[in-house]
Structure formats: structure tokens, C-alpha cells
C-alpha positions as a printed NumPy array, in Angstrom:
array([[-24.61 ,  19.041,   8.713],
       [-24.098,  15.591,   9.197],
       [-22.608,  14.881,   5.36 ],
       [-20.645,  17.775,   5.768],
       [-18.356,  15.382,   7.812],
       [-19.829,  11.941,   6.472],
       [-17.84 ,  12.892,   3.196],
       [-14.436,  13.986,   3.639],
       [-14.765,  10.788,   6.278],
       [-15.334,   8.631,   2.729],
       [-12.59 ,  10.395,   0.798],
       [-10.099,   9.982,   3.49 ],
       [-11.313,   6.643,   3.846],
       [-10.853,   6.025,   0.07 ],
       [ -7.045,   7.966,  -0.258],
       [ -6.078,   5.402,   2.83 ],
       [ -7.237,   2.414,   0.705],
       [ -5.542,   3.466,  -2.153],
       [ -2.278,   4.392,  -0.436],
       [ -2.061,   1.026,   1.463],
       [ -2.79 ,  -0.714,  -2.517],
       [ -0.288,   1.057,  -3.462],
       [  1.963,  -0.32 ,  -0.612],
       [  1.13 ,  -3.753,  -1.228],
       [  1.524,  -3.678,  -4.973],
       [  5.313,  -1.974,  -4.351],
       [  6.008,  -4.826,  -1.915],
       [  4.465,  -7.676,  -3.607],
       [  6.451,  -5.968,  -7.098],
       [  9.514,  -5.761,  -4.992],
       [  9.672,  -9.177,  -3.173],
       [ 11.418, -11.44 ,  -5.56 ],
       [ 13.759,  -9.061,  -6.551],
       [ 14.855,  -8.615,  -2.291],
       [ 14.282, -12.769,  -2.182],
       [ 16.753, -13.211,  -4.779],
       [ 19.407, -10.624,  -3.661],
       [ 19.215, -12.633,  -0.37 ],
       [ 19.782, -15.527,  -2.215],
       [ 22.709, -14.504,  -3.423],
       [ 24.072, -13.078,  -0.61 ],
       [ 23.099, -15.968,   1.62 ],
       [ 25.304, -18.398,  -1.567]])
């Protein structure tokens, strides 16, 4: 009964972690592309 629950817990747990990676990885990818448009703007 009790890993009936304990394992969707784990694979939610798991999807989270890899959706926030993937949030991370788009920002950190994205960042000096947005720094340099501010740049420019900001010239």
C-alpha cells in the first residue's frame, strides 16, 4: 500500500526536477542573447 503512493511521489518528484532543468538551461541559453539586446537598446 504504502509504495503504491511512495512511487508516483518519486516520478512526480523526478518530472519536477527535470522541468525546472529544463527552465534553467532555456534561461541560462537565453541570457546573453536578452543581455545583449539590452545593450543595444540601452546604446
Amino acid at each position: 500500500m504504502r509504495r503504491g503512493i511512495f512511487v508516483p511521489a518519486v516520478a512526480v518528484r523526478i518530472a519536477v526536477g527535470a522541468v525546472a532543468a529544463a527552465v534553467v538551461a532555456m534561461a541560462a541559453a537565453s541570457a546573453p542573447d536578452a543581455v545583449r539586446y539590452f545593450k543595444m537598446k540601452t546604446m
